[in-house]
MARMI-282634 format. One record per residue (C-alpha): residue in three letters; x, y, z. Coordinates in steps of 0.02 Angstrom, whole numbers, padded with zeros to 5 digits, always signed. Layout:
REM residues N
ALAXYZ ...
//
This chain:
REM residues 344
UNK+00000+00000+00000 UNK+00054+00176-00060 UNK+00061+00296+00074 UNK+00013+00488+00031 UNK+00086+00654+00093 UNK+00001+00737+00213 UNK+00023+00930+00164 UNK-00160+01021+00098 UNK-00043+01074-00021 UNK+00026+00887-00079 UNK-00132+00840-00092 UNK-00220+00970-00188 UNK-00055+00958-00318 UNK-00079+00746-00317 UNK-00247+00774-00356 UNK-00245+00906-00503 UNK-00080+00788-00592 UNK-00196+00624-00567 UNK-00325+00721-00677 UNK-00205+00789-00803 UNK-00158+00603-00800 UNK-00325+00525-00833 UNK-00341+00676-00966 UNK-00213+00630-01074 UNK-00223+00432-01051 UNK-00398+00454-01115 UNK-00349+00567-01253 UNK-00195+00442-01327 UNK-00294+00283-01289 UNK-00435+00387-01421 UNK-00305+00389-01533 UNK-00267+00225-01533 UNK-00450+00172-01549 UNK-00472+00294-01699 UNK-00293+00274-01791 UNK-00218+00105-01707 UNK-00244-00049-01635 UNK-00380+00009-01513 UNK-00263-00054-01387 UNK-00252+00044-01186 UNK-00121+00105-01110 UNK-00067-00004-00952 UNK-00058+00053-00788 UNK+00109+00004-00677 UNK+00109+00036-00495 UNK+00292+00075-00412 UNK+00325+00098-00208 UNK+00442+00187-00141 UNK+00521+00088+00018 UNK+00387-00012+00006 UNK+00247+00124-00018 UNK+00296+00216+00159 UNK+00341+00353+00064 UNK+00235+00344-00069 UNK+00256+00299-00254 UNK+00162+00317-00405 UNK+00084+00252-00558 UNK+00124+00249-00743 UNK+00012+00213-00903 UNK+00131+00146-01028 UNK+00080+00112-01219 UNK+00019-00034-01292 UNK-00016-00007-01463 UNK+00161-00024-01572 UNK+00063+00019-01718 UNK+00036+00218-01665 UNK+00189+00228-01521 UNK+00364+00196-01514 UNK+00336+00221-01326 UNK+00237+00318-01218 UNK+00238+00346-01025 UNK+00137+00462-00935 UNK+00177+00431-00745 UNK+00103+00519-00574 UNK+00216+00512-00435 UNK+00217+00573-00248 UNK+00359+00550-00133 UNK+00364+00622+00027 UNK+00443+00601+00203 UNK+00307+00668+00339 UNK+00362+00557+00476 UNK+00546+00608+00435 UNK+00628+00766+00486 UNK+00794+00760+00456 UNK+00748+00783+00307 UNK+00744+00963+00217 UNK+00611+00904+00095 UNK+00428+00859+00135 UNK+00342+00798-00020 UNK+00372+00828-00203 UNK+00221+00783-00344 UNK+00225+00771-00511 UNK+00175+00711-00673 UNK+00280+00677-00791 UNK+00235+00618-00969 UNK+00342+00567-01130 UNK+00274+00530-01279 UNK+00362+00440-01438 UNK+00244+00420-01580 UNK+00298+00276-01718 UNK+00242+00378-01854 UNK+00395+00486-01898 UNK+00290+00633-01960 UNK+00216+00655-01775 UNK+00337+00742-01647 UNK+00380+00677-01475 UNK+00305+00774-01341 UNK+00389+00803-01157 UNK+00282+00880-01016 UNK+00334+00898-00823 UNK+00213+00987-00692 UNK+00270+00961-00503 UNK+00242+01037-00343 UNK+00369+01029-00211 UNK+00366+01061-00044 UNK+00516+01097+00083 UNK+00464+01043+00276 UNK+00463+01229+00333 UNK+00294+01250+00215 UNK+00391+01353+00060 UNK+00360+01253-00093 UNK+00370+01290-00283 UNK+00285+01235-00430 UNK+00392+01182-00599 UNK+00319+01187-00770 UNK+00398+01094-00927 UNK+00347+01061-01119 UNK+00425+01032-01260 UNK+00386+00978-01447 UNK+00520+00881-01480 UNK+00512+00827-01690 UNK+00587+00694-01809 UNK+00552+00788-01943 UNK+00517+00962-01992 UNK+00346+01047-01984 UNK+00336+01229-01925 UNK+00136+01194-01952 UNK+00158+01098-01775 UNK+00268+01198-01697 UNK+00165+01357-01723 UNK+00026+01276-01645 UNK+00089+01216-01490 UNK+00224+01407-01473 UNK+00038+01481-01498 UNK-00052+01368-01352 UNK+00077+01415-01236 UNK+00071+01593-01258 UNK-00109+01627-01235 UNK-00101+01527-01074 UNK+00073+01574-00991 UNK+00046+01760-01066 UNK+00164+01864-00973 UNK+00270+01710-00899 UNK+00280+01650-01088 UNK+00444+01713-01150 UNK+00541+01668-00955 UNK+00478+01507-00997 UNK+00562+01509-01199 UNK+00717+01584-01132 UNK+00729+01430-00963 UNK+00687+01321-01082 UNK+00780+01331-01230 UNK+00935+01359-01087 UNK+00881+01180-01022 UNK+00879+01084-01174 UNK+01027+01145-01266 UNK+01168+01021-01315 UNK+01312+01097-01316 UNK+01434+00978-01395 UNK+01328+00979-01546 UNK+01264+01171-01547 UNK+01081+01120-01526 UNK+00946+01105-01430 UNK+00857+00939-01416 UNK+00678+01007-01478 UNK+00605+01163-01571 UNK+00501+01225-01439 UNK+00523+01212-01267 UNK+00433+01288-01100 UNK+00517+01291-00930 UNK+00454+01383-00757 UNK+00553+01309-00623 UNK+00524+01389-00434 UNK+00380+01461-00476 UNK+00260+01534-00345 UNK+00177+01695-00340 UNK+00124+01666-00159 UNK-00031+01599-00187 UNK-00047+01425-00202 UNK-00224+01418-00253 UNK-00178+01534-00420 UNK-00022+01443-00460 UNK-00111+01277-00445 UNK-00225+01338-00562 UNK-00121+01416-00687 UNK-00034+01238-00662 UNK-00178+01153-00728 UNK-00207+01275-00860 UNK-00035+01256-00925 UNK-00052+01062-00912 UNK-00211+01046-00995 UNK-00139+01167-01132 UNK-00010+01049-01173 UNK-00105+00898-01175 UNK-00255+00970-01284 UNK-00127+01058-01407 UNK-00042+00911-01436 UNK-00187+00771-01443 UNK-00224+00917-01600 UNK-00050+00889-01688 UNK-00063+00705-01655 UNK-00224+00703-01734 UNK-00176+00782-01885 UNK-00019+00710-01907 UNK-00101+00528-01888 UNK-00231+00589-02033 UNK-00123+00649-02161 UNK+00036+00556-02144 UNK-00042+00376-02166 UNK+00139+00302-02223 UNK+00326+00350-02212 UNK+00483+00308-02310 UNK+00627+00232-02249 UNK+00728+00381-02236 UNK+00621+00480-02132 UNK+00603+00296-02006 UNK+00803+00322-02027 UNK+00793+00508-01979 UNK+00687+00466-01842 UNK+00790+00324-01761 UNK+00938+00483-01781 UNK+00854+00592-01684 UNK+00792+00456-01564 UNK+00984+00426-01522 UNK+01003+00626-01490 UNK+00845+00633-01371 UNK+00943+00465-01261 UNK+01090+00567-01273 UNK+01011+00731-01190 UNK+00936+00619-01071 UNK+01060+00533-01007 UNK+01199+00655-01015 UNK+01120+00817-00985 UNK+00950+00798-00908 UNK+00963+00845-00708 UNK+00786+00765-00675 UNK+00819+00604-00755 UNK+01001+00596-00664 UNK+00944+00658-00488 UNK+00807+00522-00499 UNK+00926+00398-00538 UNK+01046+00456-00388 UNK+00903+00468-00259 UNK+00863+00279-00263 UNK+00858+00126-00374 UNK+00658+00060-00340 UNK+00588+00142-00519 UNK+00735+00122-00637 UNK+00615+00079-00787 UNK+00481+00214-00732 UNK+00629+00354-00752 UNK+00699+00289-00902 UNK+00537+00279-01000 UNK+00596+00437-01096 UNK+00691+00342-01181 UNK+00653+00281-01375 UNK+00641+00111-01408 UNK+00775+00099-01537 UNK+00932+00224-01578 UNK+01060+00209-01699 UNK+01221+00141-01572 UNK+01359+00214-01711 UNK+01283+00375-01717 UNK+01305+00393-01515 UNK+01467+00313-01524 UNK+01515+00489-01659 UNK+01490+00593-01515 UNK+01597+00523-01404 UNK+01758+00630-01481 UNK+01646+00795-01430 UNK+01628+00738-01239 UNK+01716+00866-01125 UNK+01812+00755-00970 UNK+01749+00640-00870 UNK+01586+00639-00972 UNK+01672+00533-01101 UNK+01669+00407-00971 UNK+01513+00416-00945 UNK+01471+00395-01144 UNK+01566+00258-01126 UNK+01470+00191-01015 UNK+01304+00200-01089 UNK+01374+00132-01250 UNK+01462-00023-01161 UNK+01258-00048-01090 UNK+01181-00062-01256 UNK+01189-00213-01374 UNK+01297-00225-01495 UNK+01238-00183-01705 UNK+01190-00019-01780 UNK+01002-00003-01727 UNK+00998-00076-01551 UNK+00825-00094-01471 UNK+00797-00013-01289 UNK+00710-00159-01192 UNK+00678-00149-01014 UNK+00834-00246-00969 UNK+00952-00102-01069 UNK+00864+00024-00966 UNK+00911-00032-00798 UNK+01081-00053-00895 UNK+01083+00138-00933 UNK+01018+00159-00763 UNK+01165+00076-00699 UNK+01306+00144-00806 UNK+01230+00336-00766 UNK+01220+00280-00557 UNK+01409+00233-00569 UNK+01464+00387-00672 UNK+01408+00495-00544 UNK+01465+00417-00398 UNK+01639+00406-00465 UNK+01621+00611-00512 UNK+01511+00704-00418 UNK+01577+00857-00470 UNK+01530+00803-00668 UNK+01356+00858-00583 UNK+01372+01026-00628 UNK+01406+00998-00810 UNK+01224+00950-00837 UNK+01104+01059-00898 UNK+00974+01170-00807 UNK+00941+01276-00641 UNK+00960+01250-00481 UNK+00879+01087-00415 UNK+00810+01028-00245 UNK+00859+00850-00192 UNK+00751+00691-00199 UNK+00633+00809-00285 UNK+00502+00718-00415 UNK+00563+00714-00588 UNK+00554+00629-00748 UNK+00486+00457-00655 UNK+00567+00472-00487 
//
C-alpha cells in the first residue's frame, strides 16, 4: 500500500496531476482506438520503500502500431514522519510521448509541486515539442497554445527552456520549442495551482491536436524519414542521459523505479551515431558515454528493452558516484534534492 503526503498542499497538487493524467491517457488511448490498434495504455504501480513514502503510477503504451513508446507517470514521494529531512513531499507528473509515425513529434511535459518541511514550496512547469522531422505547421501551434495561457510568464519560460535543453557539444537544442518555469510561486498557491492546470491541460489538448492531424495525413513514411527518426531518437537518449538533471537526480536518489525514469527513452537508436559523439565529450563525461554505450547491445540499430534500461540506469548511477563534481556539467537551474522528476 502507497502511502500519501500529508500537506493540503501535496494533496491538492496529487490530485490536479492524477486528472491531467487520466486527461491525457484518455486522449492517446482515443487515438489508438481511432488510428491504431484500439489497444489501452497499461497502468504500472511503483512503491517507494515499500509504499511508506509513497510511489506512483504509470500508463505505458500498448499499441506499437501508433507509439514507439509512451509513458505518462504520477508520482508522490514524501517524508512526513521524517525530519531530518529538508524536503517534505514533491508531486509530479511527468509524461513522454514517442509516436511511431515519424511525421508526429515527440512530446515532453513535467508539472510538479514541491514542498520543503518549513511550508515554502514551488511549482515547476515543462513542455516541449520535440520533432523527427520538420513541420513549423506543429510547432506554431503548440508556441501559440503556450502563449495565450502562460501570457506574461511565456517568453521566461522560452528563454529557461531553450537554456535547459541545449546540447552543447553539438550546438543544438534537443527540440524546437520548449517551456520551462522552475520555482515558480507567486504566493498563492491556489492561483499557481490553477495556472498549473491550465498550463497542463494546454499541453495535453494542443498536442492530442497535432497528433491528430499528423495521424490523418501522414498515413505512411519512407525509410529515410524511419532512418531520420531512429537519428534523432539517439540525440533525445543522449540529452537524457547526459544532460538531463531530472532524469540523473532520480537515478541518484534511489534505485526502486529504474524503468519508470527511463521511460523517456526511445525504443531503438542508432548505437554508431552515439558512439560519433563520443570525440565531442568534455572530461569525465566521455566516461560516462562510454558507459552507456558499453550498456547497449551490440549492431547499428539496437532496441531499448527494459533490461538495457536498468543497464543505462546503472552505467549513469556509477558515473556519478565516481564524479560528483561532473554534476554541474548538466544542464538546467538549480535543483532541490530527492525532488520528483522525470519518473522518480
Amino acid at each position: 500500500m502507497r502511502i500519501f503526503a500529508k500537506r493540503t498542499e501535496a494533496k491538492r497538487a496529487l490530485s490536479l496531476v492524477e486528472r491531467l493524467q487520466d486527461d491525457f491517457v484518455g486522449q492517446l488511448n482515443a487515438l489508438s482506438r481511432d488510428f491504431g490498434t484500439d489497444r489501452v495504455f497499461e497502468a504500472i504501480e511503483w512503491k517507494r520503500d515499500g509504499g511508506i513514502h509513497g510511489g506512483g503510477v504509470r500508463y505505458e503504451s500498448r499499441d506499437p502500431s501508433l507509439f514507439n513508446s509512451a509513458s505518462i507517470n504520477v508520482s508522490q514521494v514524501h517524508y512526513d514522519e521524517d525530519e531530518t529531512k529538508k524536503l517534505s513531499s514533491a508531486t509530479a507528473i511527468s509524461a513522454i510521448v514517442h509516436p511511431a509515425n515519424p511525421h508526429a513529434p515527440s512530446m515532453h511535459m513535467h508539472i510538479s509541486w514541491t514542498q520543503m518541511r518549513d511550508g515554502a514550496g514551488y511549482w515547476r512547469m515543462m513542455g516541449d515539442l520535440n520533432p523527427s522531422l520538420e513541420n513549423t505547421l506543429f510547432q506554431k501551434k503548440f508556441e501559440t497554445a503556450l502563449k495565450e495561457v502562460a501570457k506574461e510568464h511565456y517568453e521566461e519560460a522560452k528563454a529557461q527552456g531553450e537554456r535547459y535543453f541545449t546540447i552543447p557539444v553539438l550546438g543544438r537544442t534537443r527540440g524546437v520549442s520548449h517551456f520551462y518555469l522552475e520555482n515558480f510561486n507567486r504566493g498563492d498557491f491556489e492561483i499557481d495551482k490553477e495556472f498549473a492546470k491550465e498550463i497542463g491541460s494546454t499541453i495535453i489538448d494542443v498536442y492530442h491536436n497535432i497528433l491528430t492531424e499528423a495521424f490523418a495525413k501522414h498515413t505512411s513514411s519512407t525509410l529515410e524519414e524511419k532512418m531520420r527518426q531512429i537519428d534523432y531518437h539517439t540525440l533525445y537518449l543522449f540529452q537524457v542521459l547526459t544532460l538531463d538533471r531530472g532524469t540523473t537526480s532520480g537515478l541518484l536518489v534511489h534505485d526502486q523505479n529504474d524503468i519508470g525514469i527511463m521511460g523517456s527513452i526511445p525504443l531503438y537508436i542508432n548505437r554508431p551515431l552515439l558512439q560519433t559523439w563520443l570525440d565531442l565529450m568534455p572530461h569525465p563525461q566521455e566516461k560516462l558515454l562510454l558507459g552507456i554505450l558499453d550498456a547497449l547491445p551490440s549492431g547499428k540499430i539496437v532496441q531499448i528493452t527494459a533490461t538495457v534500461k536498468k543497464a543505462l540506469a546503472d552505467a549513469v548511477r556509477a558515473h556519478y558516484k565516481e564524479f560528483p563534481h561532473a554534476l554541474n556539467m548538466q544542464a538546467g537551474t538549480e535543483i532541490v534534492a530527492d525532488t520528483v522528476d522525470n519518473h522518480q
